[in-house]
Rosetta silent file (secondary structure, phi, psi, omega in degrees, C-alpha in Angstrom):
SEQUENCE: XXXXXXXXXXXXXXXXXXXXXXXXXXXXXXXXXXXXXXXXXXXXXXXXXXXXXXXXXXXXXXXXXXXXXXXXXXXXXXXXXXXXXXXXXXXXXXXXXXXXXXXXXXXXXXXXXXXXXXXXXXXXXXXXXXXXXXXXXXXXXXXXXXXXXXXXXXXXXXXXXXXXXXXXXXXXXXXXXXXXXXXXXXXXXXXXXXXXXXXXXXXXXXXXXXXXXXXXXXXXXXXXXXXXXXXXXXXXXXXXXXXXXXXXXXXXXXXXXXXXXXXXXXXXXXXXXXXXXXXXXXXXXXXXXXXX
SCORE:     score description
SCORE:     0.000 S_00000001
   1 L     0.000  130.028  171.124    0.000    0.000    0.000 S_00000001
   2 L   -78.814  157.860 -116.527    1.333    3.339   -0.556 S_00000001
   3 L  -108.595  -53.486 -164.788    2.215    5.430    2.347 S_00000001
   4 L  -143.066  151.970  179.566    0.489    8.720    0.710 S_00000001
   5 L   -91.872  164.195  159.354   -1.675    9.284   -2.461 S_00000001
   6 L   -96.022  145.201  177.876   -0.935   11.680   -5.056 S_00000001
   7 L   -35.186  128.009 -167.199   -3.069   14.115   -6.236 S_00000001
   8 L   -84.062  145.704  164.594   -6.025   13.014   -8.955 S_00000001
   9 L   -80.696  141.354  166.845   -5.776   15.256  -11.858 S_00000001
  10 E  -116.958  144.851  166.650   -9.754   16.894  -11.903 S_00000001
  11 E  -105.563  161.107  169.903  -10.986   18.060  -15.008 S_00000001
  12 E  -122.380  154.134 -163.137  -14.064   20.511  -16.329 S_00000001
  13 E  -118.735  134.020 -174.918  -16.565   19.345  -18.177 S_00000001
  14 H    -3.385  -67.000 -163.328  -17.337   21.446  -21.464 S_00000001
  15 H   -65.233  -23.573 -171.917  -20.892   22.906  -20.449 S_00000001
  16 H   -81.092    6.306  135.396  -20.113   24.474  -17.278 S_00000001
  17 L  -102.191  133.935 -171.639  -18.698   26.974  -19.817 S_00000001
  18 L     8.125  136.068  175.814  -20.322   29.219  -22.058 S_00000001
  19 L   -90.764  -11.253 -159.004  -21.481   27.407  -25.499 S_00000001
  20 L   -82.548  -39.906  170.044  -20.852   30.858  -27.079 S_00000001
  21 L   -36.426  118.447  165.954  -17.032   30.633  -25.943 S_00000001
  22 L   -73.501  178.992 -154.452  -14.321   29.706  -28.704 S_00000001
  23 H   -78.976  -44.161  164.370  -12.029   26.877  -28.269 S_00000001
  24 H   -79.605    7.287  154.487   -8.942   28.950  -27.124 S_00000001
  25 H   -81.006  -71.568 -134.660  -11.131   30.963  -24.127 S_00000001
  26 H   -75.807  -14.896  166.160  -12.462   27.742  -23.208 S_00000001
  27 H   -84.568  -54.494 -176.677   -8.817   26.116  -22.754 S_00000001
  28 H   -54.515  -29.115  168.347   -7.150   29.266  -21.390 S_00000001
  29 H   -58.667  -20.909 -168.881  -10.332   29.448  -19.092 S_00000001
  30 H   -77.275  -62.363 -176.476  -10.224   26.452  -18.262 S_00000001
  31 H   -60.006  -43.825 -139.422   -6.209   26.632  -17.397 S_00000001
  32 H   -83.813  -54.643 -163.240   -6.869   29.830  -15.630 S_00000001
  33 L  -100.489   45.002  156.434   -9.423   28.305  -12.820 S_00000001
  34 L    90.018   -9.250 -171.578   -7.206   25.527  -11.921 S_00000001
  35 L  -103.919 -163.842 -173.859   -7.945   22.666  -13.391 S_00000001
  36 L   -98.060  -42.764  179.788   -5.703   20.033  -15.696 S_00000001
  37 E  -143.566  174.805 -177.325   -7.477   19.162  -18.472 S_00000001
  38 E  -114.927  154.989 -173.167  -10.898   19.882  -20.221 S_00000001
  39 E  -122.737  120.291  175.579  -13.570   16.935  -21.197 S_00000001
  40 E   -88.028  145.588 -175.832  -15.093   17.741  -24.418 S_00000001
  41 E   -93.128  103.124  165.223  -19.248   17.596  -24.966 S_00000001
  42 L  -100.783   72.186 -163.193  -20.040   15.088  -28.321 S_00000001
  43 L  -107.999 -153.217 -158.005  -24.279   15.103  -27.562 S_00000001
  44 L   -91.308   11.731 -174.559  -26.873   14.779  -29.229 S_00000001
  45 L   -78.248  135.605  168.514  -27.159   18.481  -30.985 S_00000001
  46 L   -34.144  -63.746  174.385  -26.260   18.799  -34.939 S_00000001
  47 L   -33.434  -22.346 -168.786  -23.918   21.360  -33.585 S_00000001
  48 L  -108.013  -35.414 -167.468  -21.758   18.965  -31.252 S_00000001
  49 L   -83.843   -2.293 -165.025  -22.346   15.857  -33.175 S_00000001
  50 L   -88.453  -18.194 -153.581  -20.926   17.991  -36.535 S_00000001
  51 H   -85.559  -16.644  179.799  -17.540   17.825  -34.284 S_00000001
  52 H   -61.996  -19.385 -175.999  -17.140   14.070  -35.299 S_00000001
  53 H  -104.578   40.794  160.339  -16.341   15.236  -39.267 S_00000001
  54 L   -48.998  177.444  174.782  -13.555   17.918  -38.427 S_00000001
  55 L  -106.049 -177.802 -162.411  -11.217   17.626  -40.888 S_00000001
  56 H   -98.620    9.941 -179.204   -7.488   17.179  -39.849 S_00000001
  57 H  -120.805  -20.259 -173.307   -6.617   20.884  -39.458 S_00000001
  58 H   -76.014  -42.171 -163.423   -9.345   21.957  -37.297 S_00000001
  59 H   -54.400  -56.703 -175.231   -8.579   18.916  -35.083 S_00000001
  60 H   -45.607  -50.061 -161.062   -4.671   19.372  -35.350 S_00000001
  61 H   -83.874  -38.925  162.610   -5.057   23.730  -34.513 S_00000001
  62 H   -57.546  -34.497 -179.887   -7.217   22.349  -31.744 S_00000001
  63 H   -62.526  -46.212  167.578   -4.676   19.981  -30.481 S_00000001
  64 H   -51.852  -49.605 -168.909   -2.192   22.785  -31.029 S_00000001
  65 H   -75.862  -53.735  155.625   -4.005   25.390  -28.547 S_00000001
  66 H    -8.355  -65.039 -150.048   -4.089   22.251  -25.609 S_00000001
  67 H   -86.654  -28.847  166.731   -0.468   21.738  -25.959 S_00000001
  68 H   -68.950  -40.827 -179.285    0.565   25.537  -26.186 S_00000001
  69 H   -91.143    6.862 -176.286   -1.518   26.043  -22.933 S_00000001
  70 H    68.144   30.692  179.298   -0.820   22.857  -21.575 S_00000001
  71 L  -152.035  115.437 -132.683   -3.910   21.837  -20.715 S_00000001
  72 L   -99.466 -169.493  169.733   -4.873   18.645  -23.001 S_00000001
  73 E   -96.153   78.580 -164.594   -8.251   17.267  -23.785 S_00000001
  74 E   -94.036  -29.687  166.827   -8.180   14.303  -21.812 S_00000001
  75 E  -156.872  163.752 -175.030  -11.521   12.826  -22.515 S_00000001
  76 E  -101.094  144.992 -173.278  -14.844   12.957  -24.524 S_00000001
  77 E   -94.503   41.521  159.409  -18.434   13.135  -22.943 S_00000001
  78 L   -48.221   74.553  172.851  -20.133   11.023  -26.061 S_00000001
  79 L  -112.674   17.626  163.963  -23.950   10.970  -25.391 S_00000001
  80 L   -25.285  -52.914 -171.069  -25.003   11.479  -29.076 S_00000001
  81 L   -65.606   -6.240  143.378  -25.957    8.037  -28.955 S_00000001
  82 L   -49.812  -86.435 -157.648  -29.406    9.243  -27.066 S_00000001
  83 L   -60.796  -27.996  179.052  -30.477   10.062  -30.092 S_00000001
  84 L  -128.209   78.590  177.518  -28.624    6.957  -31.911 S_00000001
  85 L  -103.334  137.177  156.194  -28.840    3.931  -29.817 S_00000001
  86 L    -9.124  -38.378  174.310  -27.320    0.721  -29.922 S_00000001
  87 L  -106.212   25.421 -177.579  -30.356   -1.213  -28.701 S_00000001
  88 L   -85.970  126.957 -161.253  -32.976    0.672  -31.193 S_00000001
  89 L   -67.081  -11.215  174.321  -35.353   -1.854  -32.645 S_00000001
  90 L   -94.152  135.049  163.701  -34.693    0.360  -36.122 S_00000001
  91 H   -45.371  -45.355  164.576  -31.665   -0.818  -38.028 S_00000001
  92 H   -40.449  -60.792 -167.159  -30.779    2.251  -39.642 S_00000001
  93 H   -83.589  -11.209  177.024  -30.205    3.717  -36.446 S_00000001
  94 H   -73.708  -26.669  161.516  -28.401    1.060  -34.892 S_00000001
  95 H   -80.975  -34.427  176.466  -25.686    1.789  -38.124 S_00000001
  96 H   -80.696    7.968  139.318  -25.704    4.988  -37.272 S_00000001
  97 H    -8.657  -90.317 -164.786  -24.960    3.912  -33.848 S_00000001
  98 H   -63.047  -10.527 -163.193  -21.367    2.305  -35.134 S_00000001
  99 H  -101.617  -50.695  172.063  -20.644    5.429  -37.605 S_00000001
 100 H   -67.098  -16.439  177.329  -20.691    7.604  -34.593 S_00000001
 101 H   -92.278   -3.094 -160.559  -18.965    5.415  -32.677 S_00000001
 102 H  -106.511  -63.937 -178.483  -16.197    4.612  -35.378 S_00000001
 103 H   -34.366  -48.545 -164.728  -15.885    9.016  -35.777 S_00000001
 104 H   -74.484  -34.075 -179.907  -15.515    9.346  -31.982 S_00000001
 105 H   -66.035  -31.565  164.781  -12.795    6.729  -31.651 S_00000001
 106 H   -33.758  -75.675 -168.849  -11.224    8.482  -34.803 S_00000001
 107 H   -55.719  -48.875  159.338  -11.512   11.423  -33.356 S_00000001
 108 H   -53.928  -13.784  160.756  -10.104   10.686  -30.077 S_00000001
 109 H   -90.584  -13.294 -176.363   -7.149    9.139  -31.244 S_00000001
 110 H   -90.706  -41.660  153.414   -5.994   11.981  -33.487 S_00000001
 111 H     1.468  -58.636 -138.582   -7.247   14.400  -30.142 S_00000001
 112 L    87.055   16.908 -170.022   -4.975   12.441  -27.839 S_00000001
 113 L   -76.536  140.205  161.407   -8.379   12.065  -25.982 S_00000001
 114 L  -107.776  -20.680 -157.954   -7.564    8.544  -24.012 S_00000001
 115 E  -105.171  139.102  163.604  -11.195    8.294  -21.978 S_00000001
 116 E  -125.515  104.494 -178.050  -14.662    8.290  -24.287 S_00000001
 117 E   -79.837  132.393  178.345  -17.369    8.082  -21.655 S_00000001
 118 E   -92.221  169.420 -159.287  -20.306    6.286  -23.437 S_00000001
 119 L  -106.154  138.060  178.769  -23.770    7.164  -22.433 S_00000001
 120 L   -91.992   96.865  125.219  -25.614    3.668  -20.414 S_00000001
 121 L  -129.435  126.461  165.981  -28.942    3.710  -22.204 S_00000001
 122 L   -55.556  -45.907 -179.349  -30.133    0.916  -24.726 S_00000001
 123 L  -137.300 -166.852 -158.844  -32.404    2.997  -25.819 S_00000001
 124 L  -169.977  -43.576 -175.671  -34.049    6.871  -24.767 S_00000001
 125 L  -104.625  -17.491 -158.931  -36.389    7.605  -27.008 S_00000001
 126 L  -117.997  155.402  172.337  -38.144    4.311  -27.736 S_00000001
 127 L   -62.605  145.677  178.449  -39.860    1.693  -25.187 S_00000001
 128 L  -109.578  133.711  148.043  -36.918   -0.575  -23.846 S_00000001
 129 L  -147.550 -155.971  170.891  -37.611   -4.135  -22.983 S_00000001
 130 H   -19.217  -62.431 -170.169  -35.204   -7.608  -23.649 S_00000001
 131 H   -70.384  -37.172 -169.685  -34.251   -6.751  -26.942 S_00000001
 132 H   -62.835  -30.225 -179.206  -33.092   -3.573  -26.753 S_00000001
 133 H   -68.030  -47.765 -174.299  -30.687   -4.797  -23.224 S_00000001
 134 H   -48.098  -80.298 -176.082  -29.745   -7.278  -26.138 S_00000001
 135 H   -28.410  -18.682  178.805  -29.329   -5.356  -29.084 S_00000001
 136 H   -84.127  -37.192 -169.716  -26.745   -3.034  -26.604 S_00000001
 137 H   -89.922  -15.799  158.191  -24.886   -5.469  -25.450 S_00000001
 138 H   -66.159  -38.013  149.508  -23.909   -6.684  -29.309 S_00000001
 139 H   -28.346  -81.254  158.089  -23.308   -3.395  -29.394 S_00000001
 140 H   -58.045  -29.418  176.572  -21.079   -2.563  -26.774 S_00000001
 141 H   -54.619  -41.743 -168.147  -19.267   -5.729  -27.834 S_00000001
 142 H   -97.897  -60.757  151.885  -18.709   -4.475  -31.275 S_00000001
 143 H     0.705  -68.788 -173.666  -17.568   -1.503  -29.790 S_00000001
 144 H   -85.246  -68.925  162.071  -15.059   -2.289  -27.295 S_00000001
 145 H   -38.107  -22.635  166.012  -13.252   -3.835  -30.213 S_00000001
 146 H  -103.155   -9.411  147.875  -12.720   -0.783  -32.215 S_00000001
 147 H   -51.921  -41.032 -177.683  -11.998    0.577  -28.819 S_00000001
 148 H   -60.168  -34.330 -164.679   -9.074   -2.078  -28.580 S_00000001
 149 H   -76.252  -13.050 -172.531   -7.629   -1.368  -32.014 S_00000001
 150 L   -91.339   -2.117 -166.201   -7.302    1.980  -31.217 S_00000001
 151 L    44.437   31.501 -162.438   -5.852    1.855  -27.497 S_00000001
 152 L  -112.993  157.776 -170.514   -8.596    4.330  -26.690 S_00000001
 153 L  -101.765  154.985  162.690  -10.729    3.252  -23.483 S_00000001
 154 E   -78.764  125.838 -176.280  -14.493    3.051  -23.373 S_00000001
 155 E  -157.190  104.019 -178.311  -16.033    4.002  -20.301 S_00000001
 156 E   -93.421  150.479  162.889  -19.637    4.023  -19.884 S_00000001
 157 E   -51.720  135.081  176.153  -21.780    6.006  -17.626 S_00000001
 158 L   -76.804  147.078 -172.188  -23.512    5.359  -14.420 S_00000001
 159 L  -151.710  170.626 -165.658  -26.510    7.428  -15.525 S_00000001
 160 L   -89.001   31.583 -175.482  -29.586    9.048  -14.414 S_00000001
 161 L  -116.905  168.165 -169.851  -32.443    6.809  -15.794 S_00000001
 162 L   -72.500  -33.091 -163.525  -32.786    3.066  -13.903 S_00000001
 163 L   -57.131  -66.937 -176.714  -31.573    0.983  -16.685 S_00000001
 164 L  -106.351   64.158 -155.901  -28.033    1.562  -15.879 S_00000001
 165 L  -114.982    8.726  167.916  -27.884    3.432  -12.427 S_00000001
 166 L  -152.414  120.164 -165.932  -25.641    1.611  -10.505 S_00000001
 167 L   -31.112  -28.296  162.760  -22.183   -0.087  -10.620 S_00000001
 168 H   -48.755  -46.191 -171.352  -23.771   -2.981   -9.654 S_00000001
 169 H   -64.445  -58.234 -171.903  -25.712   -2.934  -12.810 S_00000001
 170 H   -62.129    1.214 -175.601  -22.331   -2.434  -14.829 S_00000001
 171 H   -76.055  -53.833 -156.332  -20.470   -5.062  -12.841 S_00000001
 172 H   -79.985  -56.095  161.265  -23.100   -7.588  -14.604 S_00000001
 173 H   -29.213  -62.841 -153.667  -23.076   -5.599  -18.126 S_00000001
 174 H   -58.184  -46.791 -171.726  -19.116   -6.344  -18.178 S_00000001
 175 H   -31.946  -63.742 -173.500  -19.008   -9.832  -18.038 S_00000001
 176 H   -34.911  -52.909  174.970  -21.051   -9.762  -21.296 S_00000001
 177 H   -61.811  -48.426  175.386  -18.547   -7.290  -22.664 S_00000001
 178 L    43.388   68.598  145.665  -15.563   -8.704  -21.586 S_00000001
 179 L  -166.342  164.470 -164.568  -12.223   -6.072  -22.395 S_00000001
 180 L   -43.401  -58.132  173.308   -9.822   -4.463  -21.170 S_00000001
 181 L   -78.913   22.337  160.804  -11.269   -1.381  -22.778 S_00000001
 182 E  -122.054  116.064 -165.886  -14.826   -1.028  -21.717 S_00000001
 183 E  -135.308 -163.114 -157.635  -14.367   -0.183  -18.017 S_00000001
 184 E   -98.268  130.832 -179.854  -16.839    1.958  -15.655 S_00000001
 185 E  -114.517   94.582  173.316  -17.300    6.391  -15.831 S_00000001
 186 L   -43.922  175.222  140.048  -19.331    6.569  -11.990 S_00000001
 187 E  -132.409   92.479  175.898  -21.418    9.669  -11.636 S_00000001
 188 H   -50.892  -32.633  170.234  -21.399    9.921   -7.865 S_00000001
 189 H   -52.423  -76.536  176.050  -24.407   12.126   -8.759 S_00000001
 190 H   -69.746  -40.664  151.238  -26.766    9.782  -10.145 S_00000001
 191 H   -28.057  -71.842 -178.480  -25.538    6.790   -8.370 S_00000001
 192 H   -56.207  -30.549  177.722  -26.504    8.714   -5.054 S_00000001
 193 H   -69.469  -30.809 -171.514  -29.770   10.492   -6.773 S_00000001
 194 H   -77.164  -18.943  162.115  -31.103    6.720   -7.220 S_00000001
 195 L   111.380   17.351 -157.539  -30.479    6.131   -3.378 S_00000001
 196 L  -100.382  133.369  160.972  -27.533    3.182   -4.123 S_00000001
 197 L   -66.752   89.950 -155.667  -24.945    3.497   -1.318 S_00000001
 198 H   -42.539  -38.846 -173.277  -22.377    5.490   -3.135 S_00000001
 199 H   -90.020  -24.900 -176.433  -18.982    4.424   -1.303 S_00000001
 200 H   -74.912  -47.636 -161.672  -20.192    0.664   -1.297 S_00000001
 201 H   -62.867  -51.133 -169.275  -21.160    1.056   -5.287 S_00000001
 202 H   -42.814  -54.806  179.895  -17.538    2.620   -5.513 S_00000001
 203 H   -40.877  -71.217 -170.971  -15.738   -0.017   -3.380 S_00000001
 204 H   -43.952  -52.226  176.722  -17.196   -2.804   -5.647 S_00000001
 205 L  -108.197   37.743 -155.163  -15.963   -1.381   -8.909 S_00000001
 206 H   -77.260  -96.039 -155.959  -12.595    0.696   -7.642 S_00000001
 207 H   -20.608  -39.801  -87.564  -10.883   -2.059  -10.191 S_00000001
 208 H  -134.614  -56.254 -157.277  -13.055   -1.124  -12.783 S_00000001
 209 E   -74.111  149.583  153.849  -13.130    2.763  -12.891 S_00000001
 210 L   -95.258  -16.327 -174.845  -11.119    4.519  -15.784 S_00000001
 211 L  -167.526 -175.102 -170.568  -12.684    8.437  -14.353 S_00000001
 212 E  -162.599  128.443  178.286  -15.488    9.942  -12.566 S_00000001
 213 E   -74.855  117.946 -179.541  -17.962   12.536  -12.465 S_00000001
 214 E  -112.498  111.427 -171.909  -18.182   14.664   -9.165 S_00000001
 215 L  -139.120  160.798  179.480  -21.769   16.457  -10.013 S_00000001
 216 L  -113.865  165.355 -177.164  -24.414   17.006   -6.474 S_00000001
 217 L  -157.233  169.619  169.910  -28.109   15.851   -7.500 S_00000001
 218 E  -130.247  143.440 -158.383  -31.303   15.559   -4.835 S_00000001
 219 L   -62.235  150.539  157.580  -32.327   11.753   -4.150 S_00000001
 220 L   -79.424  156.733 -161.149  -35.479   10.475   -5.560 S_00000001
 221 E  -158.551  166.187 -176.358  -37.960   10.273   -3.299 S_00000001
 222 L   -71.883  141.031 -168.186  -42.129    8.843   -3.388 S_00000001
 223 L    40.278   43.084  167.329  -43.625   11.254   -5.678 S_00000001
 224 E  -156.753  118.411  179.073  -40.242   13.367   -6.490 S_00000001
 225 L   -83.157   27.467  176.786  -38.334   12.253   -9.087 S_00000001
 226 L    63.032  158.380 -171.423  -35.141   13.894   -7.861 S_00000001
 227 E   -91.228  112.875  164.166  -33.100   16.357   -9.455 S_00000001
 228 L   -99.812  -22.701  174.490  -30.078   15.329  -11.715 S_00000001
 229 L  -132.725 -172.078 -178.020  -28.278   17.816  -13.518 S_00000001
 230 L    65.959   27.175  161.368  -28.163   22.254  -12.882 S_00000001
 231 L   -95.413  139.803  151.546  -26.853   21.869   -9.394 S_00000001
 232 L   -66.278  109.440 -175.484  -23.838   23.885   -7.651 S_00000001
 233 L   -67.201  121.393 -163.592  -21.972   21.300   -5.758 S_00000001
 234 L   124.894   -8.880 -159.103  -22.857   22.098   -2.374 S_00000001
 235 L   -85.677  -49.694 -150.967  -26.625   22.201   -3.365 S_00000001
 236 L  -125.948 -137.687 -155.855  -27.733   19.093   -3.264 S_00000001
 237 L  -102.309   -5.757 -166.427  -27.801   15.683   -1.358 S_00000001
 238 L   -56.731  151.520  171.062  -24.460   14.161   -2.532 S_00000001
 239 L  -100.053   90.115 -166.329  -21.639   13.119    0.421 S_00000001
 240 H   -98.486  -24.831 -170.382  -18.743   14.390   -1.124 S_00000001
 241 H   -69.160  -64.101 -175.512  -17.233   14.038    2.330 S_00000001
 242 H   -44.133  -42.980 -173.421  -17.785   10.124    2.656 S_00000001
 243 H   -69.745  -49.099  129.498  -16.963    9.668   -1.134 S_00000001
 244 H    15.364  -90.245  160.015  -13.642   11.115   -0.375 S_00000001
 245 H   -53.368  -25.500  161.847  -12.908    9.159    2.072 S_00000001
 246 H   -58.973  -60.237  173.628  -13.488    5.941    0.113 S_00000001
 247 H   -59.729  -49.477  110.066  -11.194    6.995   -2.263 S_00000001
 248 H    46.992  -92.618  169.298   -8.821    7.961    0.168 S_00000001
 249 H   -23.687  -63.219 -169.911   -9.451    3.900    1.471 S_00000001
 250 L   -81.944   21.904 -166.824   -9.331    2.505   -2.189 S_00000001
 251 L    11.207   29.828  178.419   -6.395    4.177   -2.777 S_00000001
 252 L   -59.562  159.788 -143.926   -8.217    5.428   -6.196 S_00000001
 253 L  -146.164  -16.743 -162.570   -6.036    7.708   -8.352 S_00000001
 254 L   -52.567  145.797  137.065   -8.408    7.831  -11.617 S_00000001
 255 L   -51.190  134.362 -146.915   -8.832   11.597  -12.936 S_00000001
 256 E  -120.974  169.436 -153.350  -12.194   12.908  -11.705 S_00000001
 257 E  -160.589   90.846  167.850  -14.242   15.388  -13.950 S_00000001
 258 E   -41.967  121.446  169.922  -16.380   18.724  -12.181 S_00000001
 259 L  -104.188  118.554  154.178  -20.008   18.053  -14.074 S_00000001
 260 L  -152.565  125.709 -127.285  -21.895   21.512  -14.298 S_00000001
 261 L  -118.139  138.992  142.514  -24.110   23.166  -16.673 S_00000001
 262 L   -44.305   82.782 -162.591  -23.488   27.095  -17.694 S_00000001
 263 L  -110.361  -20.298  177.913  -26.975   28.541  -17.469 S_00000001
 264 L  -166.013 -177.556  172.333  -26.798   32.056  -16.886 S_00000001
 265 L   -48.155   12.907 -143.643  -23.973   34.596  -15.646 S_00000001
 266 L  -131.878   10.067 -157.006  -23.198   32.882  -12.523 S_00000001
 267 H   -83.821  -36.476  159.840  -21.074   30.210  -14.269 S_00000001
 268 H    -6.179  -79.040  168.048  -18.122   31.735  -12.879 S_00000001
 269 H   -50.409  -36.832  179.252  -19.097   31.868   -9.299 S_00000001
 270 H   -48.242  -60.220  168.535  -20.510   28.612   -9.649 S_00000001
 271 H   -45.460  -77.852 -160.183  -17.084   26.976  -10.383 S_00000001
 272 H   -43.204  -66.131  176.821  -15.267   28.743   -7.605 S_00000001
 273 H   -40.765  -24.490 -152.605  -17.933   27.501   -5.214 S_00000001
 274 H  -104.771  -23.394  178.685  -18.005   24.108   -6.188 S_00000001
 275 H   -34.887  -67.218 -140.232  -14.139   24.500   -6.295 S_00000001
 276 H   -75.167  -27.217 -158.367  -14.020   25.540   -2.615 S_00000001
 277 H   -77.621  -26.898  167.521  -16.887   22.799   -1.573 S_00000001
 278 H   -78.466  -28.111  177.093  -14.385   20.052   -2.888 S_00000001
 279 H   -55.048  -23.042 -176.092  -11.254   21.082   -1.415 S_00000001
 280 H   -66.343  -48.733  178.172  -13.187   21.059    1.768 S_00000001
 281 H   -54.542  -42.288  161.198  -14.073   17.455    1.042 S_00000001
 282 H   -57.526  -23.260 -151.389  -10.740   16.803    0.494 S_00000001
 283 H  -110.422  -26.178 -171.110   -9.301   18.314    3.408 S_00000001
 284 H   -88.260  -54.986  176.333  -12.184   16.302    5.784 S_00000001
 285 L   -78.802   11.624 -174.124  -10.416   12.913    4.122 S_00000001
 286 L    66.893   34.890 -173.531   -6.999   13.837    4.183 S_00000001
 287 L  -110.821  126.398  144.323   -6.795   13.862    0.508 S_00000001
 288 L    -5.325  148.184 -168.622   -4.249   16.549   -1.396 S_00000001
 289 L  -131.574  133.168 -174.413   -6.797   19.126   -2.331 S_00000001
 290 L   -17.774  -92.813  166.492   -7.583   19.766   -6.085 S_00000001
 291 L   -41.318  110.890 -146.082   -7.303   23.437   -6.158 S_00000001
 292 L  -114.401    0.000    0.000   -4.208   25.388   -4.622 S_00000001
């Protein structure tokens, strides 16, 4: 066991800055409030999903502005596939499924992106039953191999709808998958909004995780479906103190990734706050604290 941990690199995730921001404010902004790297936003908008055809010069001048400010693009946020899922009883959409999924691996390998968090729903828009948990898991399967050729990792989300809301679920998913490069992206937020004991769910897949989302959410509850995203960490029901300490215990190490949405002029403030609420959590477990 090692005597003391080293610091987790934390990350920001796209949206809790401006979408109106160009690519070199959002990395010097980025660099500027402390953190190490930025996690780019693929979703389900023309606009985001258009980033899968750059061409090699956009990607490359992007790549460039990282590496002049030092602060790289360490992984992609890939939930496009709401709108194009793997387990959708239409065919069509299940190739465009693989075409988005073969661009994003692309992209991330020219990027230097190493993490692609995948989004865990078979489907989103359509009723889910049997086939669709099938049709996903041929999916992910098919997947996780053009993740391998590429040495880029796969990491799907703990997420906020029940089909996949707890490490527990994805502990059972993997078998099915079976490689080294589809491993687990937690959202202590939605893990905790579904009421799942956060540090136990953690414990259980520690091996498992390649990164993590630290976002607050409020629990579901009878007749309140809980909150899941637009919170200021500090807001809502999450234990950042306990969660801490597990890692702390688990001597985890993974690079963790601030989840927050930009919504109005406050995104600023927002950050700093959520900044100050983890160093405190850090500082309660004895953990090196993100932010100097």
């Amino acid at each position: 066991m090692y005597q003391t941990l080293t610091r987790s690199r934390i990350g920001l995730y796209e949206k809790a800055l401006p979408n109106d921001m160009g690519w070199e404010q959002k990395i010097v902004t980025t660099k500027e409030l402390g953190f190490d790297f930025l996690e780019i936003s693929v979703d389900e908008s023309d606009e985001r999903r258009s980033r899968l055809d750059w061409d090699d010069e956009t990607i490359y001048q992007i790549r460039r502005l990282s590496e002049q400010n030092q602060l790289p693009l360490h992984s992609m946020c890939l939930s496009a596939h709401r709108k194009f899922p793997f387990g959708s009883a239409d065919p069509e959409i299940r190739e465009q499924a693989k075409v988005h999924m073969d661009k994003a691996i692309t992209l991330a390998y020219k990027m230097g992106i190493r993490t692609i968090q995948l989004a865990g729903y078979d489907v989103y828009y359509e009723p889910a039953d049997t086939s669709t948990h099938q049709r996903f898991i041929e999916g992910m399967q098919w997947a996780a191999k053009q993740a391998e050729r590429a040495s880029v990792m796969l990491a799907v989300e703990i997420m906020d709808t029940q089909y996949l809301n707890s490490l527990s679920k994805f502990e059972i998913l993997r078998r099915e998958i079976n490689s080294p490069f589809f491993c687990a992206y937690p959202d202590v937020g939605n893990i905790s909004g579904w009421n799942y004991d956060v540090c136990t769910e953690l414990a259980l897949s520690m091996p498992h995780i390649t990164q993590i989302h630290l976002k607050d959410t409020y629990e579901v509850k009878e007749n309140y479906n809980g909150q899941f995203r637009d919170l200021v960490i500090g807001q809502g029901d999450v234990d950042f103190n306990a969660i801490f300490k597990t890692i702390k215990q688990t001597q985890c190490v993974v690079p963790f990734v601030l989840e927050m949405w930009a919504q109005d002029d406050n995104w600023r403030e927002n950050i700093v706050t959520a900044k100050s609420h983890l160093n405190q959590s850090c500082m309660a477990a004895g953990l090196p604290l993100f932010f100097e």
